[in-house]
C-alpha positions, 0 to 999 in steps of 0.5 A: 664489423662496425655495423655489427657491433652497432647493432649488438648495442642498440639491441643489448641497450634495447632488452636492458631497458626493457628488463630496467622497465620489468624490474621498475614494475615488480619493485616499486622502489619509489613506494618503498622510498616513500615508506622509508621516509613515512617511518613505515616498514615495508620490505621490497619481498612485500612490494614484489608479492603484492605485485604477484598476487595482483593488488596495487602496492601504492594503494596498500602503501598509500593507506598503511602510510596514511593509517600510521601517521593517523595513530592506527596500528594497523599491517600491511596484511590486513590491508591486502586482505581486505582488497582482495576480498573485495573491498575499499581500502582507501575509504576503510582508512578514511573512515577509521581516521574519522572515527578515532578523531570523533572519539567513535568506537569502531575497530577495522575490523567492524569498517571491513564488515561494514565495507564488504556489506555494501554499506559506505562505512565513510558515510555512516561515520559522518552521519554518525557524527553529524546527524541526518534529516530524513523528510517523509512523503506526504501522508494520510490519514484520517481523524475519529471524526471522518476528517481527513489529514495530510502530515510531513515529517522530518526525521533526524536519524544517526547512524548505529555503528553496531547495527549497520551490518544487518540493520533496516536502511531509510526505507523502514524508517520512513515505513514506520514513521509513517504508520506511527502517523497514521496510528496517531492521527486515527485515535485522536477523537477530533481533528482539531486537536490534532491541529492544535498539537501536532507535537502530540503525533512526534511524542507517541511515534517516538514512543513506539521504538520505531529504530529497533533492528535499523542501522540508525538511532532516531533523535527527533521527530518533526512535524513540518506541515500538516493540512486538512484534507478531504470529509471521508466521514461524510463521503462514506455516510454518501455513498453508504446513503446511495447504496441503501436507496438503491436497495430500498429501491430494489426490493421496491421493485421486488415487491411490485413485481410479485404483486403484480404477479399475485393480481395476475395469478388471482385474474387467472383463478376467478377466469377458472372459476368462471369456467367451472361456473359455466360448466355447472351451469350448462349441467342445469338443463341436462338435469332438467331434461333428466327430471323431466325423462323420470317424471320428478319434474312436472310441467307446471314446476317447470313453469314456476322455475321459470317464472321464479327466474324471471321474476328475479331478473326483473327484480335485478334489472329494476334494482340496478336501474334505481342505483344508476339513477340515484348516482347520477342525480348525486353527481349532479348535485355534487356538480351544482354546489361546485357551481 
């Protein structure tokens, strides 16, 4: 009977301590201590409701506590609104305080929207109030003149609070500035002007609105370093010049061939124009023979023909001869003044 009622102790003592733990858990009596003595007004249903719909009561509590004693007017429903729509509570209130300390316009509602956008609210406050420097990459362009130049720029931005949901991030700044390099440097007659006053450069980027539509406001535009690249004028005048030899060359070329072409084509006209010599040429005798078959040809016209052709070929071997020898012998004397 002892052991009975022993056990029924130990048992009844067991389940009150779980129920003690259950209740400890959906009443988070220390948080509402807490409140109680922070002056802030949070009912135990609140605590329990929260506990219901799965939100942490200490880091609603913990932020109203933290929001009130800042001087803000905020409710423990907008608080959990924001958690269960995903976003960072803690960070929200952080930012809100910073704001209001730094005399920045930004109300919960805009830091929830800045929150839930992805952006880091509590950052943009403090880029906000301490400004931000934001070094470009190296970039080129090139001068009127063909002279390449190489900027670094230093930009120091702040952030907009009223464009931050929406607004273009680092990346587009950095895009535009760097065209805005690019556009000044390329409309400077000489680079040496452009080495003499590279303030020139940051006043006509800064001319040219490079912020619109971005979530930051730029405040300066700094040339840290700026060198002498590499004659792109000359190098393009190089290649250019290679390029037009090798046309000059090939049309060149293209002239040749069809010369050639044209010497062979008249090489094979006068070789058919022999051919068609040779070929009157050996009508000749048929004719003769004809002449001689209906009597227009005598016998003694016959032999003056032939002794005309002889004589003409003796004429013409004998005028060939003298022009050989008188060749030779201007040769000759040509040699002997040499000597």
């Amino acid at each position: 009977m002892e052991m009975t009622n022993s056990a029924f102790i130990l048992f009844a003592a067991f389940a009150g301590l779980i129920l003690l733990f259950i209740f400890l858990y959906f009443v988070p009596v220390n948080l509402w201590i807490t409140a109680i003595f922070s002056n802030v007004k949070v009912g135990i249903g609140e605590l329990i409701g929260m506990r219901i719909r799965k939100v942490p009561p200490s880091i609603i509590v913990n932020s109203l506590i933290t929001s009130i004693k800042a001087g803000l007017d905020l409710t423990t429903n907008e608080l959990e609104t924001h958690y269960l729509a995903g976003g960072n509570v803690p960070n929200v209130i952080r930012a809100l305080i910073s704001a209001d300390k730094a005399n920045i316009k930004l109300t919960f509602k805009q830091a929830t929207a800045i929150d839930l956008a992805g952006r880091d609210v509590f950052e943009a406050v403090q880029i906000s109030v301490n400004p931000k420097v934001i070094n470009t990459p190296n970039v080129a362009a090139v001068a009127a003149d063909g002279i390449q130049l190489i900027a670094k720029a230093r930009v120091t931005v702040r952030a907009n609070i009223a464009q931050l949901v929406g607004g273009a991030g680092e990346d587009t700044i950095l895009a535009r500035v760097g065209e805005g390099i690019v556009t000044s440097i390329g409309s400077a007659q000489n680079h040496k002007s452009v080495l003499e006053n590279p303030d020139k450069i940051s006043k006509l980027v800064l001319e040219r609105g490079l912020d619109a539509g971005t979530a930051f406001e730029i405040l300066s535009i700094d040339i840290a370093d700026i060198d002498v690249g590499t004659n792109i004028g000359a190098k393009l005048q190089i290649d250019q010049a290679s390029a037009d030899l090798k046309v000059a060359e090939a049309k060149a070329e293209e002239r040749r061939a069809m010369a050639v072409a044209l010497e062979q084509e008249m090489k094979a006209k006068a070789v058919e124009m022999r051919a068609k010599v040779i070929e009157a040429e050996a009508e000749v005798p048929k004719a003769i023979s004809e002449a001689f078959r209906s009597g227009k040809l005598g016998v003694m016209d016959y032999y003056r023909m032939e002794n005309i052709k002889s004589d003409t070929d003796m004429r013409s071997s004998i005028a060939g001869s003298e022009q050989g020898s008188s060749s030779s012998a201007g040769s000759k004397g040509k040699s002997g003044g040499n000597k």
